[in-house]
C-alpha positions as CSV (number, residue, x, y, z in Angstrom):
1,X,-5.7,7.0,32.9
2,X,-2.5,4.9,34.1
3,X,-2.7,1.6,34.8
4,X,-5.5,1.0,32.0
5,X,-5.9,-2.0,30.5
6,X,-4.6,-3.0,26.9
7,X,-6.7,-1.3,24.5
8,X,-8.3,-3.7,21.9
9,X,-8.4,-2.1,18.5
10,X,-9.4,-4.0,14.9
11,X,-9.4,-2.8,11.6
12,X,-12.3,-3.5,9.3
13,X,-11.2,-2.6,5.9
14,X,-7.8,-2.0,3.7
15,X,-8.9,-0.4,0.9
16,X,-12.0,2.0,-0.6
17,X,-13.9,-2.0,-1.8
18,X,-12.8,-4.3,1.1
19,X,-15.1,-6.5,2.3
20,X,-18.7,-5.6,3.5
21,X,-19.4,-7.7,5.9
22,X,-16.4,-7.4,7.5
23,X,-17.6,-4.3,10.2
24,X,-20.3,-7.3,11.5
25,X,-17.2,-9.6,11.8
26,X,-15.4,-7.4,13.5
27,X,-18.1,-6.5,15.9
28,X,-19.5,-10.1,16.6
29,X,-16.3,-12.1,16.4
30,X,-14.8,-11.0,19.7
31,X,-14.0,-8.1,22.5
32,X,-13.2,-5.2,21.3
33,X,-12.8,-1.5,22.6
34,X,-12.2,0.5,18.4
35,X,-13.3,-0.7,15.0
36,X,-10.7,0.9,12.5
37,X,-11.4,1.5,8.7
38,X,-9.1,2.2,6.2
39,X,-10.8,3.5,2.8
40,X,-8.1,6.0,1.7
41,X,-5.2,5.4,-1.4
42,X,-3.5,7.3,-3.8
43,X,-6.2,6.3,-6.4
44,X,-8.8,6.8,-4.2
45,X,-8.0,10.5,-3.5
46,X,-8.8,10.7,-7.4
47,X,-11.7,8.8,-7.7
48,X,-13.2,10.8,-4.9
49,X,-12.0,13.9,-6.4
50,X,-14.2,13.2,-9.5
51,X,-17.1,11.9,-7.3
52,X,-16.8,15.7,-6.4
53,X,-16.6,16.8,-9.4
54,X,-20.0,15.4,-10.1
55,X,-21.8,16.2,-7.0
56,X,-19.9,18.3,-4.6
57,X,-21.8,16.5,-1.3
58,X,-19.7,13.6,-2.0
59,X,-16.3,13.1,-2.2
60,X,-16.5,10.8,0.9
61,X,-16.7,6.4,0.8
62,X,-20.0,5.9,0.1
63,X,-19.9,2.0,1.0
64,X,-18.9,2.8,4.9
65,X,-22.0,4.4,4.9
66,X,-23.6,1.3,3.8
67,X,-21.7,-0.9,6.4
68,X,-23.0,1.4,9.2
69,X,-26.6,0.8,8.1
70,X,-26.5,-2.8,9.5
71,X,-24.0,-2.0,12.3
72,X,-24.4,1.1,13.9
73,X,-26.5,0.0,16.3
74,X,-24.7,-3.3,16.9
75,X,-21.3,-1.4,17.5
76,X,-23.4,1.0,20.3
77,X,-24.9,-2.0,21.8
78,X,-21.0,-3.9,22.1
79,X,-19.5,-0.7,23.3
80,X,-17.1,0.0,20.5
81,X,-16.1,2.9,18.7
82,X,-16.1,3.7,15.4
83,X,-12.6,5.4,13.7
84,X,-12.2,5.9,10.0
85,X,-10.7,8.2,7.3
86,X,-13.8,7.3,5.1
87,X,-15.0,11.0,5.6
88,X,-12.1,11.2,2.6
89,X,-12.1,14.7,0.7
90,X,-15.6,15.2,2.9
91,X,-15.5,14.3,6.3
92,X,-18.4,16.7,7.7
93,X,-20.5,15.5,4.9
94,X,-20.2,12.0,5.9
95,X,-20.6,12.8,9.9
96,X,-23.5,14.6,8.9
97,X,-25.0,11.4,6.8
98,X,-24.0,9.6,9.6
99,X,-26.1,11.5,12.5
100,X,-28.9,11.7,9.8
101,X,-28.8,7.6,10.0
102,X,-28.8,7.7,13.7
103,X,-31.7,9.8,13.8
104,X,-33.3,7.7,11.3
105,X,-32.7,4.8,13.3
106,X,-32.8,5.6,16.9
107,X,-29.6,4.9,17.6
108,X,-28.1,7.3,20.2
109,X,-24.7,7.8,19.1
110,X,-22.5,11.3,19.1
111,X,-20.3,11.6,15.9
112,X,-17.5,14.2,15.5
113,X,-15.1,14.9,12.6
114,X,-11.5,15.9,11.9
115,X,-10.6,18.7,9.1
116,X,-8.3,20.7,7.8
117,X,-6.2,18.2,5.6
118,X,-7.9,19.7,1.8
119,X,-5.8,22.5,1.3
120,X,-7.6,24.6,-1.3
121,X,-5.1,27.2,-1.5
122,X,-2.3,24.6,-2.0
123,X,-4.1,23.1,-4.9
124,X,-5.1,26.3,-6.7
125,X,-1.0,27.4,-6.4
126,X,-0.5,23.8,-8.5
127,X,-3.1,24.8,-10.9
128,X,-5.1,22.1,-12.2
129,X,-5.1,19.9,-9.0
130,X,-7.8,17.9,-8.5
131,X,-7.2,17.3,-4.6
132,X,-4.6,18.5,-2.5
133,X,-4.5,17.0,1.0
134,X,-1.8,17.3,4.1
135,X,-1.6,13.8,6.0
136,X,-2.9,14.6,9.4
137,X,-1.9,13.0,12.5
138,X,-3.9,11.2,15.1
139,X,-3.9,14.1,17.6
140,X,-7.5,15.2,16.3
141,X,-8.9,12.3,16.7
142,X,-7.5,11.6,19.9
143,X,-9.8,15.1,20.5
144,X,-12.9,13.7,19.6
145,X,-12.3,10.4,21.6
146,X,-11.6,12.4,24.8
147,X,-14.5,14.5,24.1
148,X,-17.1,11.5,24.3
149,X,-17.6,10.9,20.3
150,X,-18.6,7.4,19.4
151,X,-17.8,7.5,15.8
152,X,-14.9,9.6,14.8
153,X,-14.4,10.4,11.0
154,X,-11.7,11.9,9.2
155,X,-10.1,13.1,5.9
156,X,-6.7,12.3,4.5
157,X,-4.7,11.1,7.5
158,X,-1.8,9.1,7.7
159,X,-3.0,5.6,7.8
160,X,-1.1,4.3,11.3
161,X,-3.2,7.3,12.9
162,X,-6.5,5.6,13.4
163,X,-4.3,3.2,15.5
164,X,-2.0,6.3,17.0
165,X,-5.1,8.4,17.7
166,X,-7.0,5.9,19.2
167,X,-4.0,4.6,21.8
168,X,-3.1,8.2,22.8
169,X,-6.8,8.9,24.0
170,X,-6.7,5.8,25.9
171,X,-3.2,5.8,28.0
172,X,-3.6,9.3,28.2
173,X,-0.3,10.0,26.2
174,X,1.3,13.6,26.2
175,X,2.6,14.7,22.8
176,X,6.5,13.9,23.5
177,X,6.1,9.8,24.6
178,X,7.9,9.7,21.1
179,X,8.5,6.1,22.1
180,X,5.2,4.8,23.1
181,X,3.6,6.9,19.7
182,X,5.8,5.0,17.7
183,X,5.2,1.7,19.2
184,X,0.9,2.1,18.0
185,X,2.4,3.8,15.0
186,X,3.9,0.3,13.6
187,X,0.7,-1.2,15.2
188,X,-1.1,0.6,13.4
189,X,0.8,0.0,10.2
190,X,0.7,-3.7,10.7
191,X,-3.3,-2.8,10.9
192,X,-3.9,-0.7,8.2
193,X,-4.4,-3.2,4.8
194,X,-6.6,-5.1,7.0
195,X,-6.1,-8.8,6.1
196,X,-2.5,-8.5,4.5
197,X,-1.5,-8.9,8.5
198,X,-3.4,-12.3,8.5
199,X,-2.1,-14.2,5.9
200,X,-3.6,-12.4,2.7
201,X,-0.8,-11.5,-0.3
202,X,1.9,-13.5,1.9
203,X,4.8,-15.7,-0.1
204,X,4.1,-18.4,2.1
205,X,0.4,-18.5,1.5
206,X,0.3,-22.4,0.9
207,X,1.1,-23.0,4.4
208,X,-2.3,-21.5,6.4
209,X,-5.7,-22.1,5.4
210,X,-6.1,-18.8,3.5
211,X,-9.4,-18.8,1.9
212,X,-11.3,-16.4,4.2
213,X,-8.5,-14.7,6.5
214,X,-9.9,-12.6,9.5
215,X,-9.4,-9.3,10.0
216,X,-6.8,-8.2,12.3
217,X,-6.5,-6.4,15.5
218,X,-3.9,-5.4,18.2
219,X,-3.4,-5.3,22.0
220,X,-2.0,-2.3,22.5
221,X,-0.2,-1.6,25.7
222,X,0.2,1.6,28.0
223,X,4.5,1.3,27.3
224,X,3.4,1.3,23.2
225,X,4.2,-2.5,22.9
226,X,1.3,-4.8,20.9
227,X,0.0,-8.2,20.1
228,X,-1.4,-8.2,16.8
229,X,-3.5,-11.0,16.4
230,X,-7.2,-12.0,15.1
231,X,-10.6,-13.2,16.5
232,X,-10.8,-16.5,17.4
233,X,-11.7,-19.3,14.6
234,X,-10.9,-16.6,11.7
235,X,-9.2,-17.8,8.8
236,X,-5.6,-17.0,8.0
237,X,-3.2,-17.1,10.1
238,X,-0.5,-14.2,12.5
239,X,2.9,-14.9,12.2
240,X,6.1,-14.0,12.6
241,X,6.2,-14.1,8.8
242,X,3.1,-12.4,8.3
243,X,3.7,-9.6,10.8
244,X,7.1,-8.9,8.9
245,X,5.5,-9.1,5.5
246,X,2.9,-6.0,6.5
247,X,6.0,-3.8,8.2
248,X,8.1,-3.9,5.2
249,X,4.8,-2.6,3.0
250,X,5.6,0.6,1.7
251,X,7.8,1.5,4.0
252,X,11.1,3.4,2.7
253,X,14.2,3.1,5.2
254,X,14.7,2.4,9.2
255,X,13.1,6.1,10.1
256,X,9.1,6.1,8.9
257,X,8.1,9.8,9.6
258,X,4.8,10.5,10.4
259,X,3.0,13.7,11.9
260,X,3.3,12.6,15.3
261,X,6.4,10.7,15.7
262,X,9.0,9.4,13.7
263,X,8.7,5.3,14.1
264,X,12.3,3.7,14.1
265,X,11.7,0.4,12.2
266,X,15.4,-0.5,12.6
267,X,14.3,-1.1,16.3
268,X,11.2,-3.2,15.9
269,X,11.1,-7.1,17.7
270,X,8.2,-9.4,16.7
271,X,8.3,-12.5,18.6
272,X,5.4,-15.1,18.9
273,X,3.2,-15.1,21.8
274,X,0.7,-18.0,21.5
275,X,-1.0,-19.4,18.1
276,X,-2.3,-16.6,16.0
277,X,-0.4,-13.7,18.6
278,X,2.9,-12.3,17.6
279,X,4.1,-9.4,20.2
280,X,5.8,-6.1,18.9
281,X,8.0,-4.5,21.4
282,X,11.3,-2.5,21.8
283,X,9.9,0.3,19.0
284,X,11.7,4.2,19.5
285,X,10.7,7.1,18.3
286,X,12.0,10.5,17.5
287,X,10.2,13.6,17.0
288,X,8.3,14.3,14.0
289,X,9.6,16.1,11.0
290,X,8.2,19.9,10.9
291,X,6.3,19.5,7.4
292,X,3.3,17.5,6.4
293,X,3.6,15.8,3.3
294,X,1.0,16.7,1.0
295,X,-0.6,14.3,-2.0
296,X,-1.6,16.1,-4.9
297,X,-3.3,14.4,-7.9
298,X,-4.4,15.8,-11.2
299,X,-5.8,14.5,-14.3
300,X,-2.6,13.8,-16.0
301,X,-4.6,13.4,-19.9
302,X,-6.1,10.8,-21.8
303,X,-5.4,7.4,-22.7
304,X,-6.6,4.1,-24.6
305,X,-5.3,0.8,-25.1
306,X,-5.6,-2.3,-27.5
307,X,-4.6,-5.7,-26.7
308,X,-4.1,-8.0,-29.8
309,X,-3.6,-11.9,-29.5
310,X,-1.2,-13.3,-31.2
311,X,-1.6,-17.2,-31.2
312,X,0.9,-20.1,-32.4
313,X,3.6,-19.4,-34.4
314,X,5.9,-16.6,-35.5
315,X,4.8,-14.8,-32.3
316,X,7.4,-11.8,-33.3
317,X,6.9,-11.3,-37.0
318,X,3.0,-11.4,-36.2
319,X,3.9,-8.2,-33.4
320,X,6.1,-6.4,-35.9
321,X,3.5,-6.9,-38.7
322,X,1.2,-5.1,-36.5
323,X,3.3,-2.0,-35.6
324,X,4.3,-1.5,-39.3
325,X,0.5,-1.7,-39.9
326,X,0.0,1.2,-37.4
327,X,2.3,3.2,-37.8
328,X,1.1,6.2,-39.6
329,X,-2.2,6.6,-37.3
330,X,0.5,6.4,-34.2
331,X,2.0,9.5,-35.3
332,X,0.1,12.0,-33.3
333,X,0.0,10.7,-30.0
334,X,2.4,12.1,-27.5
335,X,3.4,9.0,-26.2
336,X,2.9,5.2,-27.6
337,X,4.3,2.3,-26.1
338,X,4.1,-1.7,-27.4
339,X,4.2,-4.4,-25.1
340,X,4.8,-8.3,-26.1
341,X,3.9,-10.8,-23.0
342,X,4.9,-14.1,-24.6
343,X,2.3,-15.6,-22.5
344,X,2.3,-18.8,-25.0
345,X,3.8,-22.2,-24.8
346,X,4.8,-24.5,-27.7
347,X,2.8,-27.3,-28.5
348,X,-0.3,-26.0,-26.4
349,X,-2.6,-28.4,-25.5
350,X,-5.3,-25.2,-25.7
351,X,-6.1,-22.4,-27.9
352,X,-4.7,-19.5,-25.1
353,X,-1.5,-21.2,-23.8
354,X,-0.9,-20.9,-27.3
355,X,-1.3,-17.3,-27.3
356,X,0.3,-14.2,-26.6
357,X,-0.6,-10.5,-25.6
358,X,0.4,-7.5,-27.7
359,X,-0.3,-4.3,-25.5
360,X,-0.8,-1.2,-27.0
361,X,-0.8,2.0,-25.0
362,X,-1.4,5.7,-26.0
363,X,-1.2,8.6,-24.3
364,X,-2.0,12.3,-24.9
365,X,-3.1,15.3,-23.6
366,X,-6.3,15.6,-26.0
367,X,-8.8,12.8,-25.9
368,X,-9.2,13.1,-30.0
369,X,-5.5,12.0,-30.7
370,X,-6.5,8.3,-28.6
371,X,-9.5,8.6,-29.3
372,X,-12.1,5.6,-30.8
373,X,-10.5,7.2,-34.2
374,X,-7.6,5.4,-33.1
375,X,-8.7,2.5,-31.6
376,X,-10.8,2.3,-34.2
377,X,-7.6,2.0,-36.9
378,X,-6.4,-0.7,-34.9
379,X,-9.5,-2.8,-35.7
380,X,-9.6,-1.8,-39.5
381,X,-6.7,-4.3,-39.9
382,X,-8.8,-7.3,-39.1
383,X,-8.9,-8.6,-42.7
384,X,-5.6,-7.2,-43.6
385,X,-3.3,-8.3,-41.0
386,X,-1.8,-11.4,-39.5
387,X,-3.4,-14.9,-39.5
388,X,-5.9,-15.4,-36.4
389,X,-6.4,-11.4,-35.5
390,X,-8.8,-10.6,-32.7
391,X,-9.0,-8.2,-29.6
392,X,-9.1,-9.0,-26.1
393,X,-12.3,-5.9,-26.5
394,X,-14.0,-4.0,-28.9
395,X,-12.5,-0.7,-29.0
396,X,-13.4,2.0,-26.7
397,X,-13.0,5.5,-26.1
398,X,-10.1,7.7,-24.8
399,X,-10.4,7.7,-20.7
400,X,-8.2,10.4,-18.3
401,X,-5.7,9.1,-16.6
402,X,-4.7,10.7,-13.3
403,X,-1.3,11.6,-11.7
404,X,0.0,11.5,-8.3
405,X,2.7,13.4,-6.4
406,X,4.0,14.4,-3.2
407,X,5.1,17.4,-1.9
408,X,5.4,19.1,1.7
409,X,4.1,21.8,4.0
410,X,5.0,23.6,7.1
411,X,2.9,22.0,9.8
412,X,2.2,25.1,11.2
413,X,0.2,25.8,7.8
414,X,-2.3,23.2,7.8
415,X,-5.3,23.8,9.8
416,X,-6.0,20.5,11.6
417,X,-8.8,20.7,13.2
418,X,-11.3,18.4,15.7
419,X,-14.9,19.0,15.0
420,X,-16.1,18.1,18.5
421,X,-19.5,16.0,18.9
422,X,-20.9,19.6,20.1
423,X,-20.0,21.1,17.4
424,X,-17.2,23.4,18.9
425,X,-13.9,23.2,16.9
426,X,-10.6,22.4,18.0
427,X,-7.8,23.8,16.4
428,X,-5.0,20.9,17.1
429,X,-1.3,22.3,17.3
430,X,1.3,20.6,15.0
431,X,3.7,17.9,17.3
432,X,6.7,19.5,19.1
433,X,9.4,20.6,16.8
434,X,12.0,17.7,15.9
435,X,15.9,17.6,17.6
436,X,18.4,16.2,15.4
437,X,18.4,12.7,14.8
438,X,20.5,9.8,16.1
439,X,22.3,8.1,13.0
440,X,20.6,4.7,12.1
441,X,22.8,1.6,13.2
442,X,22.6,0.6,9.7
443,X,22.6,3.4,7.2
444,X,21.1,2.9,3.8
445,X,23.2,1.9,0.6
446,X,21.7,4.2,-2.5
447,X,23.0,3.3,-5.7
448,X,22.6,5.4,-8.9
449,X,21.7,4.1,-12.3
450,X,24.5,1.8,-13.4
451,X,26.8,3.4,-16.0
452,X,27.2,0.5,-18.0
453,X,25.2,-2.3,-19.6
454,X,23.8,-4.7,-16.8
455,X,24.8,-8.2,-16.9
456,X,22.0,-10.5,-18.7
457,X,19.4,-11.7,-16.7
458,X,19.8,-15.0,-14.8
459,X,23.4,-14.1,-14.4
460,X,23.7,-12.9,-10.8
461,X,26.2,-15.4,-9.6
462,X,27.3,-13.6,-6.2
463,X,30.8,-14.4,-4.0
464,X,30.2,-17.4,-2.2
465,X,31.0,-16.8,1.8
466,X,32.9,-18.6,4.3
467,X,31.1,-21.4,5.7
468,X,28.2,-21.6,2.3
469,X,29.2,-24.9,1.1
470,X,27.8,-26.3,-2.1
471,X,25.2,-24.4,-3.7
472,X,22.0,-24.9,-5.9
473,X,20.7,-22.8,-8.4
474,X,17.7,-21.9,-7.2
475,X,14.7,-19.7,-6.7
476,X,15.1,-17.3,-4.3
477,X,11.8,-17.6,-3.0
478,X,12.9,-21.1,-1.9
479,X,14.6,-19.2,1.1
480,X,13.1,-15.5,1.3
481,X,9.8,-13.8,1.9
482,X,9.0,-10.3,-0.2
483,X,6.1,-7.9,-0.4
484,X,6.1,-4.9,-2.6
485,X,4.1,-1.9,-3.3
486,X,4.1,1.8,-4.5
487,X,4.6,5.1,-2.9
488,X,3.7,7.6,-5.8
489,X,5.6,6.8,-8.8
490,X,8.7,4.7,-6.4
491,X,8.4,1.0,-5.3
492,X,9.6,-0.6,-2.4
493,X,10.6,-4.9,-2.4
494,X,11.3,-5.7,1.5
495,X,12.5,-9.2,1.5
496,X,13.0,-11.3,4.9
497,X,14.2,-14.5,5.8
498,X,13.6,-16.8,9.3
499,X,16.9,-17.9,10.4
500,X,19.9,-16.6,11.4
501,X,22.0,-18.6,8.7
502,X,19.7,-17.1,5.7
503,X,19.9,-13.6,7.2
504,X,23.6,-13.3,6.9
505,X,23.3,-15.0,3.8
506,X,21.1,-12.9,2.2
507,X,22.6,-9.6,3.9
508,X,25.6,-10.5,1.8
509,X,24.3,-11.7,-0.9
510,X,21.6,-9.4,-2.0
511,X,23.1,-5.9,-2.8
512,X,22.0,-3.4,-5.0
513,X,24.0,-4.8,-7.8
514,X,22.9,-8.6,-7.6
515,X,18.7,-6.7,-7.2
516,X,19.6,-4.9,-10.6
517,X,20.8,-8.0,-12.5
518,X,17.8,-10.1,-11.2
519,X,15.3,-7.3,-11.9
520,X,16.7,-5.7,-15.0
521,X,14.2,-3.4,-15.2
522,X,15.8,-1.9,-12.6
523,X,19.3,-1.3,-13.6
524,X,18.1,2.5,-15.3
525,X,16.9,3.2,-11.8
526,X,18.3,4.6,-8.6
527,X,17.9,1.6,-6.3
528,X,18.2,2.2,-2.7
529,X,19.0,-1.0,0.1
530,X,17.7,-0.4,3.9
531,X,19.0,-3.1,6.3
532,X,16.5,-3.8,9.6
533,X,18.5,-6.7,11.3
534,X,16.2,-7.4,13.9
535,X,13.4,-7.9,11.2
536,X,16.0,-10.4,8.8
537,X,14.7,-7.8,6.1
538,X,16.4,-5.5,3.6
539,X,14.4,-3.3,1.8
540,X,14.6,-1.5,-1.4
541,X,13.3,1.6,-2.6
542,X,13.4,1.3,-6.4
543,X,12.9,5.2,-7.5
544,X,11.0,6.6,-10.6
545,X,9.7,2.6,-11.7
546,X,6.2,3.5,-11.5
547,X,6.2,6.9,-13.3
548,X,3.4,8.9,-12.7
549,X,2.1,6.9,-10.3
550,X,-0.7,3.8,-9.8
551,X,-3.6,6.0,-11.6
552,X,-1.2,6.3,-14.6
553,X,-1.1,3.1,-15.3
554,X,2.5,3.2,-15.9
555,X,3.4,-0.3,-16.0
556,X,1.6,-3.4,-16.7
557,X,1.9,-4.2,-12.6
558,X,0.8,-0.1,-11.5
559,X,0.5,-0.5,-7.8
560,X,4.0,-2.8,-8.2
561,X,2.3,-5.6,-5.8
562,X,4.0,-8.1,-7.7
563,X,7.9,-7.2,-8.2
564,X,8.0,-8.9,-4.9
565,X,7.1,-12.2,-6.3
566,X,9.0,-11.6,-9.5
567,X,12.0,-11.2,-7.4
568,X,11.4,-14.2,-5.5
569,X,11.1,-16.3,-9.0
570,X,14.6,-15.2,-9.8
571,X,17.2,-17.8,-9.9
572,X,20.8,-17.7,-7.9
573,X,23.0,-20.0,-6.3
574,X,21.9,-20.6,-2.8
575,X,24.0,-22.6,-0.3
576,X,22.6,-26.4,0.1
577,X,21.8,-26.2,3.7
578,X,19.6,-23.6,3.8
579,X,17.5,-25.3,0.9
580,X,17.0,-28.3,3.1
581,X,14.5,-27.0,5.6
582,X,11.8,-29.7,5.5
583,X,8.6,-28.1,3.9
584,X,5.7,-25.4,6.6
585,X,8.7,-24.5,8.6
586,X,9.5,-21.4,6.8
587,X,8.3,-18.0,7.5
């Protein structure tokens, strides 16, 4: 298969509740050769584990199958394959729904399947685990592809496979073009939340027409290089900015292991290549670590919250009336946490921007001790308490909570396994044991918890450098990009500028210490900076912030998708010249 053309690859949904029309965008909207769907998430494992629970022929994305209902016979028609990990904690059961819908509609299409990510015996060694599933690597379905399938479905794999997979069936790619592997792998990241590639979540959002953004897709090439880019007269927009904005998602450090390969971010060039076209090139790769990392979730125990509003004045006294109230019937609970989001302005023109939140969170390992009981309490007081009491709801009844962590495997343990449209099964051998690695041109700064108080916020007032000139106090967002997100109970912030003067600006400026005084949420935390030059990016792993993890509910923010933007509202003094940039020329 040398000398093939670019393979032309789209993804039709980020998340288990994207979009439903989007497969029929995808499919009508332009050429393409795979239609890629992303349904699988830390939370999702867990609500699919329950679906189980309930009916153990589920456990797969029921709305996929939906989608395929309408399009099946469209994507047959057009020529394109179908490649998702929709099959989730059931992947035969889904390729078995979806040959029933065939059949039921006369659409002559082969479906295989890849297995052997739920580990069973992995989960029952952890106990009460509700799922326990290795991330697979696109080698299976690469398997299927060659073997004729036109819809491939999978379990837990890592997301960047459907992209991987897909690009090694088509150039024909032997298990060591580490280099080429890695170049789909960030292809396939860039992919893999669908419409975060296109302008959706961006800091620059009010300079494209993002009402509707397309999907994305990539051009990948035979040497691993891509366009990413979207159909033609899709909203949003591709971008330099936006490309950057979807690498630094979630991604810890300038090495991003996967099962295949080990993807060298550090080494990544984006440059644009028409309007809405933004090539990726000069990717390496390394071999793959020897382990599979394995999610695990598990019903961590119950929970229950009321939220009280507190409107006008004496906004504290109200909130410390309330806790005294509650006291007693908080004593059994294992854990109990107030929060006050001074959400209200003085002198409101309105009844709610005169009000604040009061947030109050239990936790406990029996649903009786959070319980309506206790909910229940909280409502008693709404004679007897401070002047305007009400509830944001009526109370409710204690709900589990889940838990997410991560662990590892021998790759050599995990039976990965192609389900061929015949039937036959092919067992697929783990990737080539790893060499050592090269050290990273820019090796990552950790930093512990700081020993002593952190400064007060609004304080970070860093060395000016040579050649700064005056500065402004400013926003930082005035200058910088940022997208966050979570990674069990850890967060990452990758922030990225355009130029060349804000890079080495920002590379001075921002370090670990001047991140903990702006966030001082942080500054309990082991906080850990990544430099990727040729992306103008740093990008820090903040560890522990999330707790337990998105299902946990840890925080107000769970999933952390918004400490980017937090950090960008922080203020600190930013040299005049690089504020001047006359407004839509940023990233």
């Amino acid at each position: 298969m040398t000398g093939r053309r670019p393979l032309r690859i789209g993804n039709a949904s980020g998340f288990y509740g994207d979009r439903l029309d989007a497969v029929r965008e995808m499919l009508t909207g332009g050429p393409l050769d795979v239609l890629t769907g992303d349904y699988l998430a830390e939370l999702t494992m867990l609500i699919l584990g329950r679906d189980r629970l309930k009916n153990p022929d589920l456990g797969y994305a029921k709305t996929f199958l939906r989608q395929l209902e309408e399009n099946l016979g469209l994507a047959h028609e057009r020529g394109v394959r179908i490649v998702t990990n929709a099959g989730g904690l059931n992947p035969a059961g889904l390729a078995g729904a979806i040959r029933e819908l065939a059949a039921k509609t006369g659409v002559p299409v082969s479906v295989a399947h890849v297995e052997g990510d739920d580990l069973t015996p992995y989960a029952s060694r952890h106990g009460d685990a509700l799922t326990a599933n290795a991330y697979l690597g696109g080698a299976g379905i690469a398997a299927c592809l060659r073997a004729g399938a036109d819809v491939v479905v999978t379990g837990r794999v890592t997301d960047a496979a459907l992209v991987s997979g897909p690009a090694a069936w088509w150039f024909d790619w032997a298990p060591d073009d580490h280099d080429r592997l890695a170049g789909a792998v960030v292809a396939g990241h860039v992919l893999e939340c669908g419409t975060q590639a296109t302008g959706g979540n961006y800091s620059f959002f009010a300079r494209h027409d993002v009402v509707r953004p397309g999907f994305p897709l990539a051009e990948v090439f035979e040497d691993g290089s891509s366009v990413i880019t979207k159909h033609p007269g899709t909203g949003g927009a591709v971008t330099p900015g936006t490309v950057t904005a979807q690498l630094l998602y979630e991604t810890h450090g300038a090495r991003y292991p996967g099962p295949d390969v080990t993807a060298r971010l550090d080494t990544v060039r984006l440059e644009p290549a028409g309007p809405d076209r933004v090539r990726i090139s000069g990717v390496l790769g390394e071999p793959p670590p020897d382990t599979l990392k394995v999610g695990v979730t598990r019903i961590g125990g119950w929970r229950n919250e009321v939220v009280f509003v507190l409107t006008g004045l004496d906004i504290e006294e109200k909130a410390a009336l309330v806790r005294a109230q509650l006291a007693d019937a908080l004593r059994e609970p294992a854990v109990v946490e107030w929060t006050l989001s001074r959400t209200d302005h003085e002198d409101a023109p309105t009844q709610e921007t005169a009000s604040a939140l009061l947030r109050l969170v239990v936790r406990d390992a029996s649903p009786d001790r959070v319980g309506r009981s206790l909910t229940s309490a909280a409502i008693e007081l709404a004679l007897a308490s401070y002047p305007g009491f009400h509830v944001t709801a009526p109370p409710g009844p204690a709900q589990p909570y889940g838990v997410f962590t991560s662990d590892s495997v021998p790759a050599t343990e995990v039976p990965h396994t192609a389900v061929l449209p015949d039937g036959t099964r092919m067992r697929v051998p783990p990737a080539p044991p790893s060499a050592p690695s090269a050290p990273t041109p820019s090796a990552p700064t950790p930093s512990a918890p700081a020993p002593a108080t952190p400064a007060p916020a609004g304080t970070a007032t860093p060395e000016p450098g040579v050649g700064d000139g005056p500065t402004t106090r400013a926003p930082l967002g005035r200058v910088a990009g940022a997208r966050s997100g979570d990674k069990g109970g850890d967060a990452n912030i990758g922030v990225w500028v355009e130029s060349d003067d804000a890079w080495a600006w920002l590379r001075r400026t921002l370090t670990t210490e001047v991140f903990r005084v702006l966030l001082p949420e942080t500054a309990d935390l082991p906080v850990t900076r990544h430099v990727l030059p040729h992306l103008r990016a740093l990008n820090f792993t903040i560890t522990g912030i999330l707790g337990d993890g998105v299902a946990a509910a840890h925080r107000f923010d769970p999933q952390g998708k918004a400490l980017g933007e937090w950090l960008r509202a922080r203020h600190l003094d930013i040299p005049d010249h690089l504020l001047s940039a006359p407004e839509g020329t940023g990233p």
